[in-house]
N, C-alpha and C positions, 0 to 999 in steps of 0.2 A: 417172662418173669421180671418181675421189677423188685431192684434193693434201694432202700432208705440208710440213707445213713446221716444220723444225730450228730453233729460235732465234730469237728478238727480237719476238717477236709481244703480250705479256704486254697492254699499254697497247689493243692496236685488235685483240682476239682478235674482237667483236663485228662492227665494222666487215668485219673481213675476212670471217667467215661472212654476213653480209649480200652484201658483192660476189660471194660465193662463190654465193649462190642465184639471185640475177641472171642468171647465168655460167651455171648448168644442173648446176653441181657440188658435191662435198663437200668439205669441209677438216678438217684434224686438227693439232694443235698441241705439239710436244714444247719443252719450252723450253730443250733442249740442256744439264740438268741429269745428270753422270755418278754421284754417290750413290747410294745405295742400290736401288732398280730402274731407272735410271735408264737402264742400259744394258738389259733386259727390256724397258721401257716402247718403248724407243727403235725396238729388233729388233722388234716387234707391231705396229706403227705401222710401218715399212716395207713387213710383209708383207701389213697393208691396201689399201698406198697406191700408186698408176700412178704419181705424178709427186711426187719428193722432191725439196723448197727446203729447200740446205744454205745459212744465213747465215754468212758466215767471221768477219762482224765481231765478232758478238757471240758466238759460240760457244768455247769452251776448242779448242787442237786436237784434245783427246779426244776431244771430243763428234764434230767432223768427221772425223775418222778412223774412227771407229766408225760412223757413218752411213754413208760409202762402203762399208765393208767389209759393213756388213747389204744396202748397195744393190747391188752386186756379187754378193755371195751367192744373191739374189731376183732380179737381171735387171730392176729399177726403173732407167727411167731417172731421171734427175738433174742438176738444175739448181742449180749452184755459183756462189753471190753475193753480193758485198761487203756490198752493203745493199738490202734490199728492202723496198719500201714496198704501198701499195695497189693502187697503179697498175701496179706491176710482176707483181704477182700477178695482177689481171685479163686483162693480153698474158700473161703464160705460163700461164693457166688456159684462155684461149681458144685460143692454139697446141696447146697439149695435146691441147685437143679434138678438133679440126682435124684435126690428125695421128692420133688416134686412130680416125678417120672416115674417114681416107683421103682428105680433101682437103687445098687447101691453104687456110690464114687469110683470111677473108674480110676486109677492111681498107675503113673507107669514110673517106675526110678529108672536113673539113667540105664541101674548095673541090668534090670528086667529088658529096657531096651537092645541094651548091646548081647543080651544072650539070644535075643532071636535073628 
């Protein structure tokens, strides 16, 4: 499974490929720049990717507009959101997977842990 993610990643590109292998998965990083291949870069990188994170916060609406439209194109689903951090990426890299397996999320809280 491979996740896209549009925007704001620059500062924890590492960290995320780190949570990303943890996870069982691949990540790819466009940083929502529309210049010069920007929009190429953008469309090749969706038609890699299962699961696209479009960031609205920090993306031009260009860049989000364009994204939908290559996502739509390819039939990628897509997950549209304010602000995503680390943690947000690991539950949507896990559902992903989940979903792509045909099951549902397996969820453990600590308090389920510590009863068994």
């Amino acid at each position: 499974m491979r996740v896209g993610i549009i925007g704001g990643v620059e500062r924890n590109q590492a960290r995320y490929e780190e949570v990303a292998k943890a996870v069982g998965c691949d990540v790819e990083f466009h940083h929502g720049h529309m210049r010069g291949r920007g929009p190429e870069a953008l469309d090749s990188m969706v038609e890699r990717c299962d699961l696209i994170v479009i960031v609205t916060e920090i993306n031009s609406h260009c860049a989000v507009r364009t994204a939908q439209k290559h996502c739509r194109k390819r039939g990628r689903r897509v997950l549209i959101v304010r602000k995503f951090g680390i943690h947000s990426f690991e539950q949507a890299a896990r559902a992903a997977q989940a979903e792509v397996r045909g099951g549902q999320p397996r969820v453990t809280t600590s308090m389920q842990a510590a009863a068994t």
